[in-house]
C-alpha positions in Angstrom: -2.9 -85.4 22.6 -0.2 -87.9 21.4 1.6 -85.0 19.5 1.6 -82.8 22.7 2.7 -85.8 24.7 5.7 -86.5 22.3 6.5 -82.7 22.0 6.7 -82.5 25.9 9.0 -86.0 25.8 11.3 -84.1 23.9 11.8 -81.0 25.3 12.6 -82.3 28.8 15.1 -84.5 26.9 16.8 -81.0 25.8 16.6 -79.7 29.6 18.4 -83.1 30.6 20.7 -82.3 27.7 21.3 -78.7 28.9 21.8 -79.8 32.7 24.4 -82.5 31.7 26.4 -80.1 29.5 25.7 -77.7 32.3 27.3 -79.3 35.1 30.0 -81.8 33.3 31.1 -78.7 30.8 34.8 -79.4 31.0 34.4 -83.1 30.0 32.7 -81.8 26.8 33.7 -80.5 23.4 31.5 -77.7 21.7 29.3 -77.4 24.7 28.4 -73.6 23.3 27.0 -75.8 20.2 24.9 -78.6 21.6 23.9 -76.0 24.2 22.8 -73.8 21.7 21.3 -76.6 19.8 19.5 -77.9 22.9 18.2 -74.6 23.8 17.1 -74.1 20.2 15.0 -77.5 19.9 13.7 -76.8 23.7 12.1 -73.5 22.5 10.5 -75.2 19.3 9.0 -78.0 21.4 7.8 -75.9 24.0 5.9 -73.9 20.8 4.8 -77.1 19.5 3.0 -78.3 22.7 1.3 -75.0 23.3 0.1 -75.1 19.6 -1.0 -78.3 20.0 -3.2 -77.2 23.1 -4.6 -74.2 21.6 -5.7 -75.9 18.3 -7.3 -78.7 20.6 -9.6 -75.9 22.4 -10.2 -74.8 19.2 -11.9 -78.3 17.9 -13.4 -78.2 21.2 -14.9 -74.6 21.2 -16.0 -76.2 17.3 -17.6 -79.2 18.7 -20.0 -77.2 21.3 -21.3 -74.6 19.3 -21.9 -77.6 16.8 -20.0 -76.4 14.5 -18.0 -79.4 12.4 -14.5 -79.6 13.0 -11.2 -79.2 10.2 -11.5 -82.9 9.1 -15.7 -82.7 9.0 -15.6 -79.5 6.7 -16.9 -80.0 3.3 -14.2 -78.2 0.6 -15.3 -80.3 -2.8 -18.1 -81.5 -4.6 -17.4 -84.4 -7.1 -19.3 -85.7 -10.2 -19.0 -89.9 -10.2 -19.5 -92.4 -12.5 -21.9 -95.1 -12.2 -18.6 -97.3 -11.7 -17.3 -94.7 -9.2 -14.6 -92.8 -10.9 -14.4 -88.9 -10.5 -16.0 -87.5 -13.9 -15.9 -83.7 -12.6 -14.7 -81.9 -9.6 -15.6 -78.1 -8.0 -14.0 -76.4 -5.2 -16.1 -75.8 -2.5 -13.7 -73.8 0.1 -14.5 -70.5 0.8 -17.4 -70.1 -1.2 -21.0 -69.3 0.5 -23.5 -70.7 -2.0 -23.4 -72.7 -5.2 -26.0 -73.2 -7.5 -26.5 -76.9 -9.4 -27.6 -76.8 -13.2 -27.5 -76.6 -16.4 -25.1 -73.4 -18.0 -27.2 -72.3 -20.9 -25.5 -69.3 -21.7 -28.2 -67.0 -20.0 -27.7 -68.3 -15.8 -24.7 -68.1 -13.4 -24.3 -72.2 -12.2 -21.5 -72.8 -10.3 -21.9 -76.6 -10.9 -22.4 -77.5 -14.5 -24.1 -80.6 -15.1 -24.4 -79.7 -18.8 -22.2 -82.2 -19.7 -23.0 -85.0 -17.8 -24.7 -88.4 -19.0 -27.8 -87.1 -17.3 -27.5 -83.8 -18.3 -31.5 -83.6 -19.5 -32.8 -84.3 -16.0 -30.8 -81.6 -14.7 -33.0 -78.2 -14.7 -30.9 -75.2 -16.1 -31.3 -74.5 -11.8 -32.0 -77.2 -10.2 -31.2 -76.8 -6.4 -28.6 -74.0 -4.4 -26.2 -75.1 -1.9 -25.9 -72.5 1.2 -23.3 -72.3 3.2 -24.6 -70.8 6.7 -23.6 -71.1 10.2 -20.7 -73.5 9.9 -22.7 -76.3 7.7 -23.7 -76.5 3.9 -27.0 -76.7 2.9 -28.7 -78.4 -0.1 -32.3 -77.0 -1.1 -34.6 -78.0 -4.1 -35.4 -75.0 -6.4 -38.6 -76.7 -7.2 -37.0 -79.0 -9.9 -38.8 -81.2 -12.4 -36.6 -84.5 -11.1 -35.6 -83.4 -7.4 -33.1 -84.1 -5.6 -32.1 -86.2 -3.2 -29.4 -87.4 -0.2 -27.7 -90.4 0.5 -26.9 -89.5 4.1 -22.7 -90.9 5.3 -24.5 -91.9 8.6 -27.1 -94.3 7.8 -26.7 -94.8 3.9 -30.7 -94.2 4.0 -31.6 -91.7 0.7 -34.1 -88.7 1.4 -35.9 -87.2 -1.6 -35.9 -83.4 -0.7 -39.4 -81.5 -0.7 -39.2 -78.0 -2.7 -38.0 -75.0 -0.7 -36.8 -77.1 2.2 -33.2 -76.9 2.9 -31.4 -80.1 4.4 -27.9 -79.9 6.1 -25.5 -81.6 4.7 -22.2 -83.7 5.8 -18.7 -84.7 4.6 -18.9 -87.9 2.9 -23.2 -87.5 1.8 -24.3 -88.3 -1.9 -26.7 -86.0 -3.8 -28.2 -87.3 -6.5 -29.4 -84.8 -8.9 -31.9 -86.2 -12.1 -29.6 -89.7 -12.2 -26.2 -87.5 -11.5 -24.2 -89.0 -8.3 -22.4 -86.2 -6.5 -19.6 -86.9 -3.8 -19.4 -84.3 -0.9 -15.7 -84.2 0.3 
């Protein structure tokens, strides 16, 4: 709203611009330039506010089909430390499911947790991520250690039953075996 605002501010000042230019033209030099100029920026502001609208209906369109917004999509998946340092990252963005394991040579994973400290309470497929209907999902392929969530909005930790998929959200930890995993 404060961009549109702004955008609007400036465009009238170009119309004021225009106007004085306009009506005092013989008391100013290069009035084809700073009319031009004026005329220029007016247009781009003009575009500016309208594309600040539409992409504002857009959020809000998002927001009531409960879909999450540009700044609530989830694009990466991070492997951290116990002390909280990235270890591993994987690119989430256009993708529409993911599969968390162990690569043995013989499965597709998408995320390899073969390498990590905790590598042996990973299965070699331990859960699927799904991306459906605007939101990720996590689900349990009937692992040996589960899995489980450290929910962003109440920083309570759900173990996950089997076969059950739960939604995930920007800013959730899944813990998989002892392995920490940032959604971002």
């Amino acid at each position: 709203m404060k961009k549109r605002g702004i955008d609007l501010v400036i465009a009238a000042v170009c119309i004021a611009v225009i106007g004085i230019v306009f009506f005092y033209s013989d008391q100013v030099r290069g009035r084809g330039i700073i009319m031009a100029t004026a005329a220029l920026l007016l247009i781009v502001f003009l575009i500016l506010a309208v594309r600040n609208t539409e992409e504002k209906k857009q959020a809000v369109g998002r927001l009531k089909l409960g879909l999450p917004t540009d700044a609530e999509l989830i694009t990466e998946i991070v492997l951290l430390s116990e002390e909280d340092t990235e270890l591993m990252a994987w690119d989430m963005y256009g993708k529409m499911a993911m599969v968390i394991g162990r690569d043995v040579r013989e499965n597709q994973v998408d995320i390899d947790l073969g390498s990590s400290s905790y590598a042996s309470m990973v299965d070699i497929e331990h859960a699927v991520l799904n991306y459906s209907t605007g939101n990720w999902y996590v689900e349990d392929l009937g692992s040996s250690n589960g899995i489980s969530v450290k929910k962003a909005e109440d920083g309570r930790v759900y173990k996950l039953s089997a076969d059950t998929p739960c939604r995930i959200e920007k800013g959730d930890h899944l813990y998989v075996g002892l392995n920490r995993l940032l959604l971002r």
